[in-house]
HTML snippet that shows the backbone in 3Dmol.js (N, CA, C, O; Angstrom):
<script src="https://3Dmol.org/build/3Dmol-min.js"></script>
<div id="view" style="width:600px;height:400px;position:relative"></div>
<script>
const pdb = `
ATOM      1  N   UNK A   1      -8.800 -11.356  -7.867  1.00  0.00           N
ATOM      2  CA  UNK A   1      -7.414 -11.607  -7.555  1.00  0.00           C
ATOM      3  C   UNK A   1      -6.709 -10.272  -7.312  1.00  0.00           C
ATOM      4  O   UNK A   1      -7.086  -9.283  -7.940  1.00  0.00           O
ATOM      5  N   UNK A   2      -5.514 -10.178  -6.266  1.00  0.00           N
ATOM      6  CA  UNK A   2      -5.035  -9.268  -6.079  1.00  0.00           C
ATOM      7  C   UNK A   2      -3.683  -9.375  -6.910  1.00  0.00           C
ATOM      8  O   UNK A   2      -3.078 -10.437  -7.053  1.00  0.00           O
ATOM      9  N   UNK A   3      -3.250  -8.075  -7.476  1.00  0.00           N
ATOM     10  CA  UNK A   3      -2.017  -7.655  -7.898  1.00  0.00           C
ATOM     11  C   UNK A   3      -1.693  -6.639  -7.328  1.00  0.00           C
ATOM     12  O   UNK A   3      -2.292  -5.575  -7.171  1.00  0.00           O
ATOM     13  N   UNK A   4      -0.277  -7.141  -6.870  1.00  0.00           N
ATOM     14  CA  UNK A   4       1.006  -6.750  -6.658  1.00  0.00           C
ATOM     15  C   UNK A   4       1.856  -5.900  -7.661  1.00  0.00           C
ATOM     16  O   UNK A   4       2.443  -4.914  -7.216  1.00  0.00           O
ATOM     17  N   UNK A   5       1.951  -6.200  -8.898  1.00  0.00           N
ATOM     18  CA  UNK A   5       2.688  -5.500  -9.209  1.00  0.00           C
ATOM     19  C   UNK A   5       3.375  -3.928  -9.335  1.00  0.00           C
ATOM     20  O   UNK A   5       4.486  -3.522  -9.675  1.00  0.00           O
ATOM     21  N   UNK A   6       1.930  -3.172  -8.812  1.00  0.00           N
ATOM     22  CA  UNK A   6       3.029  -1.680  -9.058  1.00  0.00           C
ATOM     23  C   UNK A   6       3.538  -1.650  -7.688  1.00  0.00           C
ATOM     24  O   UNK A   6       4.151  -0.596  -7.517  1.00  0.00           O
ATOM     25  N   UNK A   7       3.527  -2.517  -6.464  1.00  0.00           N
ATOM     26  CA  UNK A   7       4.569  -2.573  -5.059  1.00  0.00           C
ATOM     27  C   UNK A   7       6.064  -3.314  -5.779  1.00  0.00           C
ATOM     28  O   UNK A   7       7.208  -2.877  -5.652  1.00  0.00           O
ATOM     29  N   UNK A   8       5.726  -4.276  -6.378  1.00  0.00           N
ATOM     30  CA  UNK A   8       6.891  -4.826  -7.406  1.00  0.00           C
ATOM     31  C   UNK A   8       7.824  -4.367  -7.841  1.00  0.00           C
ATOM     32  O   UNK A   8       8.972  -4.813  -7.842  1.00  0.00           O
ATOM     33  N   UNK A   9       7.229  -2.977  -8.455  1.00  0.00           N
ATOM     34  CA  UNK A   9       7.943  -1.964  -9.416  1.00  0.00           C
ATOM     35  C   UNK A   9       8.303  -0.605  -8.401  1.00  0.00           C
ATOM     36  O   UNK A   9       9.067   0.301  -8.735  1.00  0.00           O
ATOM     37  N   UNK A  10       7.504  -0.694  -6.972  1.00  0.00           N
ATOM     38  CA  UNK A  10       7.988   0.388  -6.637  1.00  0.00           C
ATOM     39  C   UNK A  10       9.410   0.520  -5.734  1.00  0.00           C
ATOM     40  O   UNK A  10      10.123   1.514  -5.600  1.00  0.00           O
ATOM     41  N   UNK A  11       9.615  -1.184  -5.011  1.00  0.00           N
ATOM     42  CA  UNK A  11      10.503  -1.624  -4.625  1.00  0.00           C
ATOM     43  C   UNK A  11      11.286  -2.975  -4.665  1.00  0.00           C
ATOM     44  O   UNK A  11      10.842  -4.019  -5.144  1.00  0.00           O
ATOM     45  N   UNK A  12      12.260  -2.840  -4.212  1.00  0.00           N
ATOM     46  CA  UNK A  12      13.121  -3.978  -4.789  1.00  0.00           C
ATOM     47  C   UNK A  12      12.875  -5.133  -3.858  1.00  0.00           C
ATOM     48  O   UNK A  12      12.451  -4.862  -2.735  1.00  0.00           O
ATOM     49  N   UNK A  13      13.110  -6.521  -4.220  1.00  0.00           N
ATOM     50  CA  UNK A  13      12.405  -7.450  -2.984  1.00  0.00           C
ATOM     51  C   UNK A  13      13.271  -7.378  -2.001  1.00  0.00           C
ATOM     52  O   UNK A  13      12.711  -7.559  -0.919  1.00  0.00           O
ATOM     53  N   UNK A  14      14.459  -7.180  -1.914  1.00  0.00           N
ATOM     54  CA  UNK A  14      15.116  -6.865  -1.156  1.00  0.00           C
ATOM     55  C   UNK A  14      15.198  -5.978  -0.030  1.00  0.00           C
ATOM     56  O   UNK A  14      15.523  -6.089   1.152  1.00  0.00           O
ATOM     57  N   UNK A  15      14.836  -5.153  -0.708  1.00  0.00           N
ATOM     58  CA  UNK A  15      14.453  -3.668   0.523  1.00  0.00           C
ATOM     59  C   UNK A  15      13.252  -4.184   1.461  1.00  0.00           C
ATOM     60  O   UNK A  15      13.139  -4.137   2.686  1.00  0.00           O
ATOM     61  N   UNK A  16      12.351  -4.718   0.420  1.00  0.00           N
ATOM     62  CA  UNK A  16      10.902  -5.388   1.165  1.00  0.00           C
ATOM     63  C   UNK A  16      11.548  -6.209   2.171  1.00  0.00           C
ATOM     64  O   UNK A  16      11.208  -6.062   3.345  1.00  0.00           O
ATOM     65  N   UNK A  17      12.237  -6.863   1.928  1.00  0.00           N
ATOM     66  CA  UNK A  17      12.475  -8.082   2.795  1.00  0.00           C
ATOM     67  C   UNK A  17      12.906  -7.374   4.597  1.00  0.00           C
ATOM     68  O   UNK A  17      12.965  -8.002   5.654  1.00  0.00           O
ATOM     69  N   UNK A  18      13.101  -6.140   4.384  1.00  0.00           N
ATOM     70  CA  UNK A  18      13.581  -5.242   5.543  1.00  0.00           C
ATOM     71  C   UNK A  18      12.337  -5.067   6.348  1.00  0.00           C
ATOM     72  O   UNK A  18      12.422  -4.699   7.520  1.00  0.00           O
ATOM     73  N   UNK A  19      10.770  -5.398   5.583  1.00  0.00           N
ATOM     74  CA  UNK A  19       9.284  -4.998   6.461  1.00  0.00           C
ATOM     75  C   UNK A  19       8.526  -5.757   6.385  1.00  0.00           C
ATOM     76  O   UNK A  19       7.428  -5.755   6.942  1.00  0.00           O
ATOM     77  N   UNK A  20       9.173  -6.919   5.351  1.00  0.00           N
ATOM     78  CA  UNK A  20       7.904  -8.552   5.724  1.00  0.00           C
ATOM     79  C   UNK A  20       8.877  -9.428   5.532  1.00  0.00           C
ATOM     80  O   UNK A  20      10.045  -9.350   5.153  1.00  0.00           O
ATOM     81  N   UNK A  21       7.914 -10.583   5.988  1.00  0.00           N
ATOM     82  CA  UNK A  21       8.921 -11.833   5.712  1.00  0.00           C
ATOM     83  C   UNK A  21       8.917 -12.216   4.426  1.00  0.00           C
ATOM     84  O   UNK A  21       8.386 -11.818   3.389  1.00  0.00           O
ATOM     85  N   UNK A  22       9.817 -13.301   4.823  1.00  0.00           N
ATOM     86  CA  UNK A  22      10.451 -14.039   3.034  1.00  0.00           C
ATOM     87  C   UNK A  22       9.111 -14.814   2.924  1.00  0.00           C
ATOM     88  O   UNK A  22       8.607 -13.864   2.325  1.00  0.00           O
ATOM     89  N   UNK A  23       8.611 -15.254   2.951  1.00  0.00           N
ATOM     90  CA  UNK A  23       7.128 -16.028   2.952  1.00  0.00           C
ATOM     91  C   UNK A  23       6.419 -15.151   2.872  1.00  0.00           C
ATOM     92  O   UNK A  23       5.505 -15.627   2.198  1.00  0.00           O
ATOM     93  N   UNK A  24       6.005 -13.524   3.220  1.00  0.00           N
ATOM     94  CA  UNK A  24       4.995 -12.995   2.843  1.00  0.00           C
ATOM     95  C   UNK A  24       5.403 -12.356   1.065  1.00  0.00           C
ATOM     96  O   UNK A  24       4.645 -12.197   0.108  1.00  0.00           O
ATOM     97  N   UNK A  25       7.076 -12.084   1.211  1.00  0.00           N
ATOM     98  CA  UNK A  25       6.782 -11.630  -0.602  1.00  0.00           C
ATOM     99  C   UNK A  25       6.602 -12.357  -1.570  1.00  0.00           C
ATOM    100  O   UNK A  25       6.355 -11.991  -2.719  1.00  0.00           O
ATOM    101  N   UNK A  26       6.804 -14.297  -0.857  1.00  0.00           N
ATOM    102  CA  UNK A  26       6.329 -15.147  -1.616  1.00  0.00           C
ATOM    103  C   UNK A  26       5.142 -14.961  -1.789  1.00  0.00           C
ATOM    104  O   UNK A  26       4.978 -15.123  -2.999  1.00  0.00           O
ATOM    105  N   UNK A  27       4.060 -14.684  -1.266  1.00  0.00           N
ATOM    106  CA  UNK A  27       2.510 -14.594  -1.501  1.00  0.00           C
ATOM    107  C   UNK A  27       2.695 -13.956  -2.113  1.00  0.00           C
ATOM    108  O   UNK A  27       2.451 -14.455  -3.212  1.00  0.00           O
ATOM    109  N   UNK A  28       3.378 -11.970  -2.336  1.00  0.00           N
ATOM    110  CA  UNK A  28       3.022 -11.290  -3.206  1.00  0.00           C
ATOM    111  C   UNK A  28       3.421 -11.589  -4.283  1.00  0.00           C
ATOM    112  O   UNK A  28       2.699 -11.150  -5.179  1.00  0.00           O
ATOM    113  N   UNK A  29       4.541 -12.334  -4.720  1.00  0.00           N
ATOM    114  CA  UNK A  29       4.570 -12.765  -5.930  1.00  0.00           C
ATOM    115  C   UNK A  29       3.277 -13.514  -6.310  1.00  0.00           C
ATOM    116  O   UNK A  29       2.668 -12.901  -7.186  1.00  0.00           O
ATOM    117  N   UNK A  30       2.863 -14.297  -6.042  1.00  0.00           N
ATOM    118  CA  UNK A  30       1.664 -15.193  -6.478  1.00  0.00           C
ATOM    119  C   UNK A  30       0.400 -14.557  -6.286  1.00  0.00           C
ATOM    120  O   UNK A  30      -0.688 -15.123  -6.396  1.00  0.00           O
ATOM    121  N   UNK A  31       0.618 -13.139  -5.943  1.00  0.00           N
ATOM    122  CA  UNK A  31      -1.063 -12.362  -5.734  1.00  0.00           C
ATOM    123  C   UNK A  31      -2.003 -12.786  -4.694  1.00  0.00           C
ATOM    124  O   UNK A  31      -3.172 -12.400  -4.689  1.00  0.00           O
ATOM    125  N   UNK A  32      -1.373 -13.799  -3.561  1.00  0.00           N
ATOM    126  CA  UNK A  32      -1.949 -14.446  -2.581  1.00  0.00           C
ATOM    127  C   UNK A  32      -2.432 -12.797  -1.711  1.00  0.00           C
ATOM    128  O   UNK A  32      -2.179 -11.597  -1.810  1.00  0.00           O
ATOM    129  N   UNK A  33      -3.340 -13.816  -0.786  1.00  0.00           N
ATOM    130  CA  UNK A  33      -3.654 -12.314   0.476  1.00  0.00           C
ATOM    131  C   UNK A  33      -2.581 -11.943   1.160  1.00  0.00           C
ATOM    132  O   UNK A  33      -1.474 -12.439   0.949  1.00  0.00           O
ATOM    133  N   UNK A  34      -2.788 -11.099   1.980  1.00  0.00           N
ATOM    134  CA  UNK A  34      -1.676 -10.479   3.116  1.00  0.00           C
ATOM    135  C   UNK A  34      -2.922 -10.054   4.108  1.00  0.00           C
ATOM    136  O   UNK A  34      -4.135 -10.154   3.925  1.00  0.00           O
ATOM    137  N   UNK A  35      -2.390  -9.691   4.904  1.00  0.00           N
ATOM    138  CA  UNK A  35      -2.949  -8.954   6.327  1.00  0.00           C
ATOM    139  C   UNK A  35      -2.771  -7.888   6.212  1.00  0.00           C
ATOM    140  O   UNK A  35      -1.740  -7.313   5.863  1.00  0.00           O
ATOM    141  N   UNK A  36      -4.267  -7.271   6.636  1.00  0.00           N
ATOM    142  CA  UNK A  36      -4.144  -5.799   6.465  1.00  0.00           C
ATOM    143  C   UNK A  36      -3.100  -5.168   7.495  1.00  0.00           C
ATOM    144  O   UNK A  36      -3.035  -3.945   7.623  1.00  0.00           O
ATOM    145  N   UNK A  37      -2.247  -6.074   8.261  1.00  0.00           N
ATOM    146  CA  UNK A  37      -1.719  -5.010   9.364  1.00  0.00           C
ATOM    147  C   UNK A  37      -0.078  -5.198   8.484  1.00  0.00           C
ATOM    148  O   UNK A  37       0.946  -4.560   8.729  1.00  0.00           O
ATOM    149  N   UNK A  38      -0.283  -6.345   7.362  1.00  0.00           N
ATOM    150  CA  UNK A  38       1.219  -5.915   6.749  1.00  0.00           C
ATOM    151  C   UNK A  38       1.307  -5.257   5.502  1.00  0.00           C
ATOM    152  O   UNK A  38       2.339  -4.953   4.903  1.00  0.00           O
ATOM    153  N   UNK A  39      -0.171  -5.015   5.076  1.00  0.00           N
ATOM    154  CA  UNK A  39      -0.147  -3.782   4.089  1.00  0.00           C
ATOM    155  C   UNK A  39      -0.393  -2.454   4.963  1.00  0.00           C
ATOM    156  O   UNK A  39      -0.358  -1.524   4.157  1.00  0.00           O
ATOM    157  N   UNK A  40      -0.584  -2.048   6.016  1.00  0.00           N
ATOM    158  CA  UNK A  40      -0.246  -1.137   6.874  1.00  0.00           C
ATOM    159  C   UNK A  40       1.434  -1.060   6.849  1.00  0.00           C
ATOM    160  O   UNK A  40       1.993  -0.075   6.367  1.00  0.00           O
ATOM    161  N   UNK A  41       2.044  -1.971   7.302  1.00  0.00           N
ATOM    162  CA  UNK A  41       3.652  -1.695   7.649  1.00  0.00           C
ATOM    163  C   UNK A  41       4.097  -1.971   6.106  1.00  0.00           C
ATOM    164  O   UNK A  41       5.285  -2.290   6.165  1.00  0.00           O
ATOM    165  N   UNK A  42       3.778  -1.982   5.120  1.00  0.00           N
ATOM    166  CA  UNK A  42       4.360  -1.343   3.838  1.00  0.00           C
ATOM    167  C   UNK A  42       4.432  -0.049   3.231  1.00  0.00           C
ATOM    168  O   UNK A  42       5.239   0.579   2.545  1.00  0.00           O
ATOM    169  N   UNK A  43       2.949   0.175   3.883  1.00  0.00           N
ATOM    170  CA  UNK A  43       1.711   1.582   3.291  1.00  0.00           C
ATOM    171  C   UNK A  43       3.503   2.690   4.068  1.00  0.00           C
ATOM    172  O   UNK A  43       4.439   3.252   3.499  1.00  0.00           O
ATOM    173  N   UNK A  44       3.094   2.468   5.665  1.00  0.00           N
ATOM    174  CA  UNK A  44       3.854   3.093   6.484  1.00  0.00           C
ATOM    175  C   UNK A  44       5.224   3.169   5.729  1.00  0.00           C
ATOM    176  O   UNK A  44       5.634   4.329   5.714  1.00  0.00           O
ATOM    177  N   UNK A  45       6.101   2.236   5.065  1.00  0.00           N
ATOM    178  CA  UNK A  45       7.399   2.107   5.035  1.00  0.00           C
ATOM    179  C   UNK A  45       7.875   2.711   3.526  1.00  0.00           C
ATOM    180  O   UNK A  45       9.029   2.975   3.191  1.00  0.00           O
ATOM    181  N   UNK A  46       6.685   2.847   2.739  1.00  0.00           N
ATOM    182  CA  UNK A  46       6.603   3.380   1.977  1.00  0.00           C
ATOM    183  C   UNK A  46       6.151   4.812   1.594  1.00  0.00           C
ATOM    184  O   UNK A  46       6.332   5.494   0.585  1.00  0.00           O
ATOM    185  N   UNK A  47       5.564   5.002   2.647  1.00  0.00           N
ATOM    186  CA  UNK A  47       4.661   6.565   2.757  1.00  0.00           C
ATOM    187  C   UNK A  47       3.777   6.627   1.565  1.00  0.00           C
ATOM    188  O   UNK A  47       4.066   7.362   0.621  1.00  0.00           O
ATOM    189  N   UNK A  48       2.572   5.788   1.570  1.00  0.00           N
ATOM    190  CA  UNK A  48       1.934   5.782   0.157  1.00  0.00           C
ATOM    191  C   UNK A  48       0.867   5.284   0.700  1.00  0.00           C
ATOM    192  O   UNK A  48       1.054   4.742   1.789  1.00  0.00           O
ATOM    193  N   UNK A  49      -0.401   5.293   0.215  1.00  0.00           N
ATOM    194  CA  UNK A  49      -1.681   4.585   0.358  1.00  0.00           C
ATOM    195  C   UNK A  49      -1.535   2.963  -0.562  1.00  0.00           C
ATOM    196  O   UNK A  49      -0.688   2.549  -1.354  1.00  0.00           O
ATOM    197  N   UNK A  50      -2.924   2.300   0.060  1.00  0.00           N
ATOM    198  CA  UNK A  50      -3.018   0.863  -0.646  1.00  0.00           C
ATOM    199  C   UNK A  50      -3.117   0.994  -1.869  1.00  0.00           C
ATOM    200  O   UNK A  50      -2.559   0.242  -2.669  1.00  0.00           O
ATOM    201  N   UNK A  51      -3.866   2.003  -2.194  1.00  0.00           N
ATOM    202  CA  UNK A  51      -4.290   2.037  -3.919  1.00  0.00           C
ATOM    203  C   UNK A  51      -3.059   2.048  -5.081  1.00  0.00           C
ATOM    204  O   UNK A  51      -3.099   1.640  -6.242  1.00  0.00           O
ATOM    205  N   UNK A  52      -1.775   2.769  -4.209  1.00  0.00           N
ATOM    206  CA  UNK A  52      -0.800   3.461  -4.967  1.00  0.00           C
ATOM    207  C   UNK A  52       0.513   1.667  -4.892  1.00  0.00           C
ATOM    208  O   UNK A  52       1.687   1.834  -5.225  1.00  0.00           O
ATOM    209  N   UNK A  53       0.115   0.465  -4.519  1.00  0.00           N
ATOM    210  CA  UNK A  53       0.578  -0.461  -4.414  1.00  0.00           C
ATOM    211  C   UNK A  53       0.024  -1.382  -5.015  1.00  0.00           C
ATOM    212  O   UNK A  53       0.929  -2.020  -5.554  1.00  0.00           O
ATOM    213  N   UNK A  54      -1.358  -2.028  -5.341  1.00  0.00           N
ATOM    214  CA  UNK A  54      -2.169  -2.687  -5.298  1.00  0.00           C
ATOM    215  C   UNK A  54      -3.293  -2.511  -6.259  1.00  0.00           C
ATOM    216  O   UNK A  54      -3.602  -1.353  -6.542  1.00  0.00           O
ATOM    217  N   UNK A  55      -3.985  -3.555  -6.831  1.00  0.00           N
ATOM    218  CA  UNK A  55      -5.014  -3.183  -7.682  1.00  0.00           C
ATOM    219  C   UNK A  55      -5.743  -5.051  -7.832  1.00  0.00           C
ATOM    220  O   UNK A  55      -5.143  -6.126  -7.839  1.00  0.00           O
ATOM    221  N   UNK A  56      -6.833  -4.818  -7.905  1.00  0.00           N
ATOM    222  CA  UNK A  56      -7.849  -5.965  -7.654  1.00  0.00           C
ATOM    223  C   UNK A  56      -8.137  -6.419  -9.660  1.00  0.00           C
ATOM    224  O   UNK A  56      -8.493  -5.627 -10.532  1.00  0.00           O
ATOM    225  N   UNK A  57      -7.971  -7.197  -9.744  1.00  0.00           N
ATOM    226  CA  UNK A  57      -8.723  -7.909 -11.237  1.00  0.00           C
ATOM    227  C   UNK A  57      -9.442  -8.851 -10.812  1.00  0.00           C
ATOM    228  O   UNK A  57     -10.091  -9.537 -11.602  1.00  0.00           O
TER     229      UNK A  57
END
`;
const viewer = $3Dmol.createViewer("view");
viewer.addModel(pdb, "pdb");
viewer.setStyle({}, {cartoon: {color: "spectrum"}});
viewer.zoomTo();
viewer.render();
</script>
């Protein structure tokens, strides 16, 4: 399963809501998948790698 939470903690859902849709931060709440091309336009919007967002259990 994927976690979300340190993207959670690094931004507000709000701000997110400025680089995905309202349906994709619903997935990240629930640890659902995403597309690697919208963890690209986070990575990007954030200036950070996947690792520094994300973590697998």
């Amino acid at each position: 399963m994927i976690n979300y939470s340190k993207l959670l903690k690094r931004i507000d859902v709000n701000e997110l809501s400025k680089v995905v849709s309202k349906s994709t931060i619903e997935r990240i709440k629930v640890g659902a998948n995403m597309r690697l091309s919208t963890l690209e336009k986070i990575c990007k919007y954030l200036k950070c790698q996947p690792e520094d967002i994300l973590s697998f259990k």
